[in-house]
Each structure stands twice: as structure tokens, then as C-alpha cells.
N, C-alpha and C positions, 0 to 999 in steps of 0.2 A: 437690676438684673443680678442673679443669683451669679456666684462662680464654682466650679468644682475642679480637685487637682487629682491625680492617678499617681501614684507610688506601686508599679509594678515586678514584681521579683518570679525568676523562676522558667515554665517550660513555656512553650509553645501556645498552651489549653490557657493559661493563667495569661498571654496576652490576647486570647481571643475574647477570655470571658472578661476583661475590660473592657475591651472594646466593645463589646457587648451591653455593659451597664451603661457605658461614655453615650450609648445611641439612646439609653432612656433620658441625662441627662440634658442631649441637644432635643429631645420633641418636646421637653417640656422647657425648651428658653435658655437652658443655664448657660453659659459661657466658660470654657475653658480657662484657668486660672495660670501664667505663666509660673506661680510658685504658692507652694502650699502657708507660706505667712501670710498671706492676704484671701484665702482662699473661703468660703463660706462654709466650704466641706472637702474636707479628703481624705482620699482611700486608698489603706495600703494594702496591696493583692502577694498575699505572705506565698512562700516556698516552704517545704520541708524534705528535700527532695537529701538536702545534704544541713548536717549538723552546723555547717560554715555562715551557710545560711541564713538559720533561724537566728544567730548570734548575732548576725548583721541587722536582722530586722530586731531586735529587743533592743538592740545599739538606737534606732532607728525609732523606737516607742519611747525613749527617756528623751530625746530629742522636739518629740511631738507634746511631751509631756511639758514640757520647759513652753513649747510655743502655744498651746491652751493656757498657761499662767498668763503669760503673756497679753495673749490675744482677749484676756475674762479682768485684765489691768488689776491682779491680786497682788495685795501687798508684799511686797519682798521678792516679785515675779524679776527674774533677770534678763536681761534683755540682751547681754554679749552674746553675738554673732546671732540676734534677731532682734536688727536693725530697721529692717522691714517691715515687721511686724510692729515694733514698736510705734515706729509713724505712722504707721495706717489706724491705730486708737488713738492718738494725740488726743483726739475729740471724745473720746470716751471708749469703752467697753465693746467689741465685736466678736462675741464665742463664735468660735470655731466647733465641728462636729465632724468628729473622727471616728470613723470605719475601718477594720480590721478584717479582711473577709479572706480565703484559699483554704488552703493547706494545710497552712500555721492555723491557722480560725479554728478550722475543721478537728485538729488533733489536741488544739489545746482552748480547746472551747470554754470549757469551766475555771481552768487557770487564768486564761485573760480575761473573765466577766468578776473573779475574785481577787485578783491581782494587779490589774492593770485597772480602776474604776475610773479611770479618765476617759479607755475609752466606750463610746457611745453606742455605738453596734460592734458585736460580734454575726458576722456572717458565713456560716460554713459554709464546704460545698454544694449543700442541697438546698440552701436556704436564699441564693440570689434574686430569685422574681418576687422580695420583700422589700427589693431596692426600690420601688414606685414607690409603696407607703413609705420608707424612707426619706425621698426626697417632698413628698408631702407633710411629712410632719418638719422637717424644715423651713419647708416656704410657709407655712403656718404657727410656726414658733411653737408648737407643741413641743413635750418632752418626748426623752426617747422612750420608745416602747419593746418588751421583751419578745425577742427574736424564734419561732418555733423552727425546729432545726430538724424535725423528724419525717420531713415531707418526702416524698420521690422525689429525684432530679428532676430539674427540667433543663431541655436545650431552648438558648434563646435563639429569636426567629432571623436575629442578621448578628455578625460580630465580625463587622470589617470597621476598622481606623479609617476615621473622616479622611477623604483627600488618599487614599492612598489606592496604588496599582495594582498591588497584591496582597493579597489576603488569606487568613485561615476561616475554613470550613469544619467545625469540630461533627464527626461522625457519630466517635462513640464517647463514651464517659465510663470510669473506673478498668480495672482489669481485675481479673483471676489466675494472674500468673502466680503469684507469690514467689516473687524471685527474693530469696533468703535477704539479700544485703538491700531492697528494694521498702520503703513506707508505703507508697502508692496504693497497694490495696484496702491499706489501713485505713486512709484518709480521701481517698476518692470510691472506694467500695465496689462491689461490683460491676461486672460491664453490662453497659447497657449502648443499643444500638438505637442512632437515632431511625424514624423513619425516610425511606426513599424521599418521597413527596416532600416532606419538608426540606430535604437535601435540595433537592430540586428546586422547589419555591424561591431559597436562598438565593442560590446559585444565581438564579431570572434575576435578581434583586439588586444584585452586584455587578451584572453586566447591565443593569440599566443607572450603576455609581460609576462607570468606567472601569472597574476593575478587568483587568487583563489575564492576571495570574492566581490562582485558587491553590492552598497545598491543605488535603484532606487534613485530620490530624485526629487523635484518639491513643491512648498510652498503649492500643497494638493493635490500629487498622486491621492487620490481617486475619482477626476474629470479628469482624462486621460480620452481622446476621441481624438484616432487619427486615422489615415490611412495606408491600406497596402497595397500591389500592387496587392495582393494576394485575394482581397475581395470589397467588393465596397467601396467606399467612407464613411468616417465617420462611420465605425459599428464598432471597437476596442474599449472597453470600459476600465477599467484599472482590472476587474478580466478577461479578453483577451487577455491583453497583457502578463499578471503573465502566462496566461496559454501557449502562444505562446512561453513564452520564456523559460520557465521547456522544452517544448517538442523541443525547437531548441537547448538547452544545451545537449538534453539527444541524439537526432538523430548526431549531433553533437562530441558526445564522448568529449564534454566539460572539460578542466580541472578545470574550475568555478563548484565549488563544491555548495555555499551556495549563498543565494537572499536575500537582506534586502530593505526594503523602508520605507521612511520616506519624508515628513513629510505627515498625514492623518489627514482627518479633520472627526469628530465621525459622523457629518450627513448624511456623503456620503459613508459610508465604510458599503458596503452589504454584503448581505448572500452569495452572488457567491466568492467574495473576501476571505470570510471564509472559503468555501468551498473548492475553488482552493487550498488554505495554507492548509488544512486539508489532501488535495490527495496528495498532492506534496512536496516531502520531499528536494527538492532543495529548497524552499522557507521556509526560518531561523522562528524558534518557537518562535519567538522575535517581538514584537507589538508597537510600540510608539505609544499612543491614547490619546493626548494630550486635557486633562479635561476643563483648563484653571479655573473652579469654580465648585464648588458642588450645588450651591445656584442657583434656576433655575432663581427667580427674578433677580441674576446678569448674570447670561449667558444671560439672557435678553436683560441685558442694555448693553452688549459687542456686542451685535448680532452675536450670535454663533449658535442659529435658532438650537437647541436641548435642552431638558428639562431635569435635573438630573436624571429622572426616563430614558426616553428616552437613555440615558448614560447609565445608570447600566444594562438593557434588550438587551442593545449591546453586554456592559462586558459579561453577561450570557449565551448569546449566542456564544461567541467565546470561553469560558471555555468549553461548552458544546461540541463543535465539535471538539476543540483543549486544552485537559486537561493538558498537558506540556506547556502551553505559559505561557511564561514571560511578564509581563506588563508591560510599564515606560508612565511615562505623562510630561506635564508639570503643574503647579500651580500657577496662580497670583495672591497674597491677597492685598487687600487693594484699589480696582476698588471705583470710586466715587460710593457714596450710600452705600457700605456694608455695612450689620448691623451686631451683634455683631451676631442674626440667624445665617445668612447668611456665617457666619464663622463658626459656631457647624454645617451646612449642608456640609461644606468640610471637617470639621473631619472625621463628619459620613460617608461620602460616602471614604475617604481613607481607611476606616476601614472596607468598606464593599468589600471594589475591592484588598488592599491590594500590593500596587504597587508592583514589587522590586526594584526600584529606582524612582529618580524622578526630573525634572530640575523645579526647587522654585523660585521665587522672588515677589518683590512686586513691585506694580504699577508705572511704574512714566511714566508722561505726555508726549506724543508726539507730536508738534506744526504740526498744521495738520491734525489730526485727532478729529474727533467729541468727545471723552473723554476727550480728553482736556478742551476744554471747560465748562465741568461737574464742578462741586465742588469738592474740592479737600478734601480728608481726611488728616490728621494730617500724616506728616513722621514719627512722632512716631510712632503713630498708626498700620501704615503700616507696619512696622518694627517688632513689635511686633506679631501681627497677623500673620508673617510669619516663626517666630522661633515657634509660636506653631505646625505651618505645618513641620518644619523640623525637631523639634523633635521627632511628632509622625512617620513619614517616615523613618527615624534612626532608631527606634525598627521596625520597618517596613521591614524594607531593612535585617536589622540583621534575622527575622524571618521567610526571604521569602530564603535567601541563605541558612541559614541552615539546609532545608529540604533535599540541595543536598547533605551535606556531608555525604560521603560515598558514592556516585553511580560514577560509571565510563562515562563519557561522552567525546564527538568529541571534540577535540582542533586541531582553526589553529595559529601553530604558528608563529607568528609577529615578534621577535628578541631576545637580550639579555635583562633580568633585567635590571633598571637603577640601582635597591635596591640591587642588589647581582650579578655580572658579570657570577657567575658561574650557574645562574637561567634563563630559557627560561621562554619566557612571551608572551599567547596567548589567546585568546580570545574563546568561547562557543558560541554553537549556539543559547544559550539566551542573547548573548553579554554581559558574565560577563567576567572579568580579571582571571588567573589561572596562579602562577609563578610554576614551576617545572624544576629539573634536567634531562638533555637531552644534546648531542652531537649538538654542534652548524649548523649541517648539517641537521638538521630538522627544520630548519627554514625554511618559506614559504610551508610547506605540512600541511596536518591534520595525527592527533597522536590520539591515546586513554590517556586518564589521569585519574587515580581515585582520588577525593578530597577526602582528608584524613583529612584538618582545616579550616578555615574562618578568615583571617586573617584583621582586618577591610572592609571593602568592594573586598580584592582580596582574592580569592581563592588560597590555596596550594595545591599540589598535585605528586602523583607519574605515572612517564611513565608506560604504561603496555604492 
């Protein structure tokens, strides 16, 4: 029996669309590989998202490169710290066949097929449903064969992880934002909207895997504009689709309990989007509305094409129609040009929206994009200006949980503690964490839990 191993880096898309190849590998027999030294084939699903990155994953190629010597028993191949590998050829010679496929694929396609000749495929974005001939020319011992990378996307038809409760649904693929400090358009290309129907299809597919929880996903749900057989051409907008799918879950007798999506971009996320989440209590009280700055001068220079006020008249309106939502953003300090303003303008507006979490970092350069180019601020600088953000989100985060302890709320749960084997640990439908004592036969259902402490960012609590 063949085996295969998954090396996965990156956003959200880049773990659906493995798990997505993972489901060609299990129809056609393979077996999952506990570690890539003994593995038949593995594949590493690259990021480009940040410079940090891709240097983790080239670290990660001379590594792979060492274990093909290894694994092809070439002379003078070394075998420190692939020890595993080394014993599993005792007997002779077993090549390994390394895949390279995302992001990183995608941008530096002809650098790693002239630079890297170890490895075996390069597969861009567009190029995944070559992964069948792929694994056929493996189980056939053929050579590798050269990749055409010039095809339309395609979405594949399921991308849920074996055994798991929740899952991502990719919607859309690529975006046209061109947010200046952003690669994404670069290397995932324009957007493209999957269809209803096949959203739909999936969806049946997943509630017949156990899946309980779906969170949409697309680098900016809120330009969904697709098609349904059902309607004419191009009128599905994305509070359409939200709506088509509460009432296909609910006609349905769905065991997909809860709806999340992500990611949203604040310019595009309307009142019907609001509303829909408002009527419809399949769709989770849980918001990602990723800020990127408070400083409207720097959302500017990012082209994010929304102004701070613009931003907060959003927030107010979605507290308005939806007073139980939970908010999370993200935060980048330190964009060329901030002024020391422009940093008391992100204070102030966290202070005014009051995350309850929040994904932080600071700037750094992506070759390629127009910020680049910009002046750069000091890494100190940067650095600094970012712990004042994380600190104040810390009391933040502290102030925003603690309003729930003591109310009883829906938990699905997800498995055992890693903290306490005798603790279930599951998730809220404002996507907080919640550990509690329960019979491990509640796993994969929704429970009531009352929070009784705030235990750093997780919640404790008792079954009811």
C-alpha cells in the first residue's frame, strides 16, 4: 500500500485545498504516512503570504533534499537526524517523490523547476486536478511528467479532513483587491466564484461525513457573485448565497448545525449580509472584519478603499441588528509612512469596537508588491508599535470574555483536552475555546455548557 504525507503552510484555502488532494489520495487506497521519511510521496502546500514564510519553507526544501539522498541510498547521502529514513532502506533504495504545490509554487514556478531539480512536481494554483495523473504515475513507476500550469481554476468537489467535525467550504478563489502590502492577487489571480449548486452538492456531502460545522472561505467572501441553475445567470450575490444555504440546511434536515466565513473585506460587507446573519440562526454570531489600520491616511496608502469612520458606522451597524456578535480583526502596524497619529488612531478605534481577539503583526515587505517599494520604517519601530497593540487587545480580549461567564451557551465538541485528558474541548458559537467534563461520547455533537471561569483565553465550564 502506497503512503502519502501533507506539509501544509499558510491561510485557511491552502488547508482546504489539501485536504482536498488528501480525499484523491484516500479513493485511490494510499494511506496516510505518520512522517514524511518513510513516506512514498509528499507534499509541501507553500505560503507566500509573508516573506517569514517562504524562508521557512526553502529551510524546509534543503531538508527534503537531504532526505531524497537518503531515501535514493546515494553515496555520501547523510543520514543525521534521518534516522528513519535511513532504516526503512537498510534493504535497499526507496525514492521518495516530492511535490511542491500553493503559493510559493505558483510565484516562483520556474525558480523551483530550475533551482530546486530535486523536486518532482511543481504544482501552482491552477494546476491541482493533475494530482490524479500524479499519483498514477507513481503507483506505476513512471517518471515525472511536466506540469501545464496555464489552465482555469478549478474547485474541488469535497475538501473536508478525514474524521473531522468542522470544515472549510472554499466559495471563491483569487481576489481583485490589490491591497498594496497584499501578494494574493499576484499568485491566486483573479476572483472567481464558485457555483451555488456545487456549493450545495458539497455541503449534502459533508453532512452525510458527520460534519457539524462549515466556515465558507474565499480571500473576500463578500464579492461572491455566482450562478445557480435555479435562477439566471450571475444574480447570487454572497448575502444569497448565506440565504440559499440556511434555507437548503433547514429543507434539508441538515445535521450542519452552524455557518462561519471568512475571510471579509469591511467594503464590501452590506446590510443584506447583516441582515441574513441577523434572521438566521444557522449562520454563527461570530464576525472576522479584518481592520488592517485605524489610521484612515494609512488604509489609504494600503488601498483598502474604506475610511476609519466608514469602518466603525459598519461595526454599528452590525451591533445594532446583531447585539451578541463577537468581533475579531486583524491588525498591521508599522505600514511605510505611519506616523506616531496614525498609531493613537488604532488605539482609539480598538477601544471603540472592542475586539474579543485579534490576529497582530507588523509590516514586512513583500517583493512584489507596491509597499515594497515605499520607505521603510525602522524594525524596531515596528516592533514596538505592535506590542502596544497587543497589549491593549490583552485587556481586551480579558474584558470581552468575561461578560460571558456565567451564561450557559451551545458548545460543539471537537475532542479530548491536550491540557487535561479527562477534559472535552470545544468550541462557541462565537468561536471561543470552552474545556469541560463530559463522557467522551459527546464528541462531535453540540452540548449546553455553563462558563463558570476564564481561564487565559479558554473558557471553563460545566455540562448542563
Amino acid at each position: 500500500m502506497k503512503t502519502y504525507f501533507f506539509e501544509t503552510y499558510g491561510c485557511e484555502m491552502n488547508i482546504a485545498e489539501s485536504a482536498a488532494v488528501e480525499q484523491l489520495f484516500i479513493a485511490r487506497g494510499w494511506k496516510k504516512s505518520e512522517s514524511a521519511q518513510t513516506a512514498d510521496l509528499a507534499v509541501i502546500n507553500t505560503c507566500s503570504i509573508r516573506e517569514t514564510a517562504e524562508n521557512r519553507i526553502l529551510g524546509r526544501l534543503g531538508w527534503f533534499s537531504g532526505l531524497k539522498a537518503v531515501r535514493e541510498c546515494r553515496p555520501g547521502a547523510k543520514a543525521k537526524m534521518l534516522e528513519e529514513a535511513a532504516e526503512y532502506v537498510r534493504d535497499g533504495a526507496k525514492p521518495l517523490t516530492l511535490v511542491v504545490m500553493g503559493c510559493m509554487a505558483e510565484r516562483l514556478l520556474q525558480s523551483f523547476q530550475k533551482d530546486y531539480p530535486f523536486i518532482d512536481y511543481v504544482v501552482g494554483t491552477y494546476a491541482k486536478h493533475h494530482f490524479a495523473e500524479i499519483i498514477s504515475a507513481v503507483e506505476e513507476g513512471r517518471k515525472p511528467f511536466q506540469i501545464d500550469d496555464s489552465e482555469q481554476y478549478r474547485f474541488a468537489s469535497i475538501s473536508a479532513e478525514p474524521g473531522a467535525f468542522s470544515t472549510f467550504v472554499p466559495i471563491m478563489h483569487g481576489c481583485n483587491n490589490f491591497c498594496t502590502y497584499c501578494i494574493v492577487p499576484y499568485v491566486r489571480g483573479r476572483e472567481l466564484s464558485r457555483p451555488v449548486d456545487e456549493i450545495l452538492n458539497e455541503i449534502d456531502l459533508l453532512g452525510k461525513m458527520k460534519v457539524r460545522e462549515i466556515t465558507l472561505i474565499g480571500q473576500n467572501v463578500n464579492s461572491y457573485h455566482g450562478t445557480s441553475t435555479k435562477a439566471s445567470a450571475d444574480d447570487v450575490n454572497f448575502a444569497g448565497l448565506l440565504q440559499k444555504i440556511a434555507d437548503h440546511l433547514r429543507d434539508t434536515s441538515s445535521p450542519i448545525k452552524w455557518v462561519r466565513f471568512m475571510s471579509s473585506h469591511p467594503k464590501d460587507f452590506s446590510d443584506d449580509v447583516i441582515d441574513v446573519i441577523a434572521r438566521e440562526p444557522v449562520i454563527c454570531r461570530h464576525i472576522h472584519l479584518p481592520v488592517q489600520n485605524g489610521s484612515t491616511a494609512v488604509l489609504k496608502a494600503m488601498n483598502r478603499r474604506y475610511t476609519r469612520e466608514q469602518y466603525l458606522e459598519l461595526v454599528g451597524r452590525i451591533k445594532a441588528r446583531i447585539p451578541e456578535v463577537s468581533l475579531t480583526t486583524d491588525i498591521m502596524m508599522g505600514f511605510p509612512g505611519e506616523t506616531e497619529a496614525d498609531v493613537e488612531d488604532t488605539l482609539d478605534l480598538m477601544r471603540q469596537v472592542k475586539y474579543e481577539s485579534a490576529m497582530m503583526y507588523f509590516y514586512n515587505p513583500r517583493e512584489g508588491t507596491p509597499a515594497a517599494k515605499m520607505e521603510q520604517l525602522p524594525v524596531e519601530v515596528r516592533k514596538e508599535r505592535l506590542q502596544r497593540v497587543i497589549d491593549l487587545q490583552l485587556e481586551h480580549t480579558h474584558e470581552q470574555m468575561s461578560k460571558r461567564v456565567g451564561s450557559t451557551v451551545m458548545v460543539l465538541v471537537e475532542g479530548v483536552s491536550r491540557d487535561d485528558k479527562t477534559e472535552l474541548l470545544g468550541q462557541t458559537e462565537q468561536h471561543e475555546k470552552i474545556a469541560f467534563k463530559a463522557d467522551k461520547s459527546k464528541i462531535g455533537s453540540f452540548v449546553n455548557v455553563k462558563i463558570t471561569e476564564l481561564s487565559g483565553n479558554t473558557f471553563r465550564g460545566e455540562l448542563q
